[in-house]
N, C-alpha and C positions, 0 to 999 in steps of 0.2 A: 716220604719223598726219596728218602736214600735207595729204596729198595726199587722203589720203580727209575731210578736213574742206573740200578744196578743191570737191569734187565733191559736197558736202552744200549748199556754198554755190551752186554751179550748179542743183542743181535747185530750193531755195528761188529765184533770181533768176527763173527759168520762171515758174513760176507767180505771181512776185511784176510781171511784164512784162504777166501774162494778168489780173490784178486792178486792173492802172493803166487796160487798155483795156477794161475793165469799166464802168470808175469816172469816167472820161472821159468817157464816149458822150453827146453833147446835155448836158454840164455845165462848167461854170466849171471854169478849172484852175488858178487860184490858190489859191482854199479850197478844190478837195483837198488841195492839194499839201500847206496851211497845216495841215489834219484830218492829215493821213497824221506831221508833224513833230510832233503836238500827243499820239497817239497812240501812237508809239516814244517819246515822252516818260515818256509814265504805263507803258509797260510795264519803265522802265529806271527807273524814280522807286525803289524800294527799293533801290537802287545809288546814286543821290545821294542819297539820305538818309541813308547809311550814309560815306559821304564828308565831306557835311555837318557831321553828328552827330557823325563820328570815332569810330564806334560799335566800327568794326573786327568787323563782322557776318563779314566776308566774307575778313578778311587771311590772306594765307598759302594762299588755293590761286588756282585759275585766274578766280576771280570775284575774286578783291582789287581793291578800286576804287581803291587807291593809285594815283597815277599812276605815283610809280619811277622821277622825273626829281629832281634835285636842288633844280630851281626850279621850284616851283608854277607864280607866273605864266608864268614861260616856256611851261613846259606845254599850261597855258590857252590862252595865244596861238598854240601850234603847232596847236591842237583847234578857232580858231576858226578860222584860216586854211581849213582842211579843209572846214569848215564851206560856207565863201562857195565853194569850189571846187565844191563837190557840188553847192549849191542852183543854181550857175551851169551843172552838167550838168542836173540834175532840169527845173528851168523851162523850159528847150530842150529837152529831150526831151521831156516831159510835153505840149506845146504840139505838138509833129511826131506823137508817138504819136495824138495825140485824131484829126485829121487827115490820119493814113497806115494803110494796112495794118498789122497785128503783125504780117503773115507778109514783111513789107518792111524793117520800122523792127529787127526783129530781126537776118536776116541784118548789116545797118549796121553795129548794135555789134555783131556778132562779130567786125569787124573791127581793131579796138582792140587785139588781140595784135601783129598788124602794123603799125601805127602808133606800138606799144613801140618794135620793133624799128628802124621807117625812123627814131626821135627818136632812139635812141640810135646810131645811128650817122652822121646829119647832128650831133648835138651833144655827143657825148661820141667822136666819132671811132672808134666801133667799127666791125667790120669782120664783114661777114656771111658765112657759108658756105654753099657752093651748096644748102644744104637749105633754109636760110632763104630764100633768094634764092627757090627757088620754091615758097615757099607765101606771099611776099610776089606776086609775078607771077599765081601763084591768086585771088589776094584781091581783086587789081585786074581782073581776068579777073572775076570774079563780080561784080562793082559794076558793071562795062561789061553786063552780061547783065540783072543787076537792074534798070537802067535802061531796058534794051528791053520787059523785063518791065511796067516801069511806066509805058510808054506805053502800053499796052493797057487800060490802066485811066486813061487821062489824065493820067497821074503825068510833068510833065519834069523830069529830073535835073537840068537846067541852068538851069532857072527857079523851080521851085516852093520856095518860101519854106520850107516845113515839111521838105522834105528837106533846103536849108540845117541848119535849126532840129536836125535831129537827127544832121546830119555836127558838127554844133559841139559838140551835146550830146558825142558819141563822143569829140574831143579833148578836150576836159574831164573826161571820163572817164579818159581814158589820162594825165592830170597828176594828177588824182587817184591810180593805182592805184601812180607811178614815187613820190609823195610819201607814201601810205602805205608802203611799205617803208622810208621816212626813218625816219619818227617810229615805226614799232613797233619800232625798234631798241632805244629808250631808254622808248618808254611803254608801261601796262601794256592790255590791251585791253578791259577793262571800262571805265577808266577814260576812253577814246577814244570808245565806244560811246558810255556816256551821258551824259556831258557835251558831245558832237557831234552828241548829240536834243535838248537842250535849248538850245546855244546855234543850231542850223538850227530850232527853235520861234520862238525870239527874231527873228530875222531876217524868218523868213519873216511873223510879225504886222508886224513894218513896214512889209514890202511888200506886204502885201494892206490895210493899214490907209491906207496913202498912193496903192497905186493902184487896186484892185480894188473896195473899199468904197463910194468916192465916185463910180464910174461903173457900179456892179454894175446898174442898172435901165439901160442902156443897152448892155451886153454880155450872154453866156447868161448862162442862169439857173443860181443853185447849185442842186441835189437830189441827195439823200440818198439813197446808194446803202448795202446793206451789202456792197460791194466795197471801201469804203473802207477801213476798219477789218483787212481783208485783207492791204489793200499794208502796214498797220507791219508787220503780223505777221510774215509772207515776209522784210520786207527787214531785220528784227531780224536771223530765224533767221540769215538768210545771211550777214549782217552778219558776224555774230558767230563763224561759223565764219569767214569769212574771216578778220577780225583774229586770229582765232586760231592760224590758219594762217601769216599772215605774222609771227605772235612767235616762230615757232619758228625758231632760228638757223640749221637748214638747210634752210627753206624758198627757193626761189628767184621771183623776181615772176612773172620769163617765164613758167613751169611755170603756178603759180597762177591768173597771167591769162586763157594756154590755156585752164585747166580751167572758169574760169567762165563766161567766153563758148560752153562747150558749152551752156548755158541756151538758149541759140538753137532748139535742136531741141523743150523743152517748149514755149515760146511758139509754136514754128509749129506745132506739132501743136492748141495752144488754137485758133490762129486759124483753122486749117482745121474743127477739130470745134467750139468753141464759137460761132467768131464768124462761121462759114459763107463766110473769104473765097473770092475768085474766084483764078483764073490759076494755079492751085498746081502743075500740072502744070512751067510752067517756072521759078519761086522753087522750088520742089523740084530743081532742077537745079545753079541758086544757091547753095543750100544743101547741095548736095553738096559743089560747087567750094570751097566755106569753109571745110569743116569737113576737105576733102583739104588743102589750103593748112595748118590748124592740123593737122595730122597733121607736116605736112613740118615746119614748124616745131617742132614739139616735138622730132621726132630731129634737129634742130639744135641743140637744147639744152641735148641729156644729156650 
């Protein structure tokens, strides 16, 4: 069941990748980002209210908003942690995304399986097998191609900022995905879900109240897309299979990570049919190379 809730959450992140760069085009990407945390908000609100309330709407199946930790606060603080983690991938990626291809910024993070894999064995000392080894070598193989790719389009790998901006996003992601399997050990997944909408609300009005507000007539302008209200939706659903996926004891990360960075192939299908990019011919090649790479890698992991 884990595996097929992994694959639920893959194709929600697709389409949830295709509503960012919707939502993006010629707009501030603060107050989306701020709209998008404000929105998972209200659709997880009868889950804190139920938490709140102690109403116990929901105890006893797989929506219990208990957390299921012994200590509340501790909990909380594991939930905010998560919190600053993500919004530190979102606001890097969300700023590369505006700014790059989707059929570029995709491939990217598919990458992040591998990058599991290079952390855990620069720092937990694991030790790879020749399957991993080349779908790690794949990976880098397709990035070295990507980058040819996006000179064609002016894109330099080694200078352009927004490509930075979304290699940073991907490691942040990947501390993100090694630190959720910590905490669904011991928390329950509703309870991570919605109170990591509301305290990434909280954070993010500071940071658009301190920086984005007082120079907004001097940066793009907001406007009001109905793509916004899109990205909660997508990034709930998927959300929420995921955590759910990773509560279950024999779920594995690696497996899981695989499974959701296949998201890769919705988004580059949007980007070639909705967003009309260019070059697809060889990111289509790319995106072969990645998705053979997580191939190898996953029969290293059974």
């Amino acid at each position: 069941m884990w595996l097929i809730l992994a694959f639920v959450s893959a194709t929600m992140l697709g389409f949830y990748d295709a509503s960012k760069k919707a939502s993006l085009k010629d707009n501030a990407v603060l107050p989306v980002l701020l709209l998008n945390t404000i929105f998972s908000t209200l659709i997880f609100s009868p889950f804190l209210a139920d938490y709140i309330s102690g109403s116990g709407w929901f105890a006893g199946g797989f929506l219990d908003t208990a957390s299921g930790y012994e200590n509340e606060l501790t909990a909380h603080l594991m939930v905010v942690l998560k919190a600053f983690i993500v919004l530190s991938s979102w606001i890097c990626g969300y700023f590369g995304l505006k700014h790059l291809p989707l059929t570029i910024v995709g491939p990217i993070n598919a990458t992040r399986p591998v990058l599991v894999l290079v952390g855990a064995m620069l720092f937990f000392g694991e030790r790879l097998n020749i399957y991993q080894w080349i779908g790690v070598l794949l990976a880098l193989l397709s990035i070295y191609l990507m980058s040819l790719a996006g000179k064609k389009e002016n894109i330099d790998f080694k200078r352009n900022k927004w490509v930075w901006c979304v290699g940073l996003a991907t490691l942040m992601g990947v501390i993100s995905g090694l630190y959720d399997k910590h905490i669904m050990r011991s928390l329950n997944p509703m309870f991570v879900q919605s109170w990591f909408n509301l305290y990434q609300m909280v954070i993010m009005t500071v940071i658009c109240g301190l920086i984005w507000y007082p120079t907004r007539h001097k940066t793009t302008p907001f406007r009001w897309s109905w793509a916004i209200p899109l990205i909660s939706i997508f990034i709930c659903l998927g959300d929420f299979a995921y955590f759910t996926s990773l509560s279950d004891p024999e779920s594995m990360i690696s497996v899981v990570s695989l499974v959701r960075r296949s998201s890769v192939i919705i988004s580059f299908i949007c980007g070639v049919i909705v967003f009309k990019e260019r070059n697809i011919k060889a990111k289509l090649i790319d995106l072969a190379i990645i998705l053979l790479g997580m191939a190898f890698i996953w029969i290293g992991t059974r």
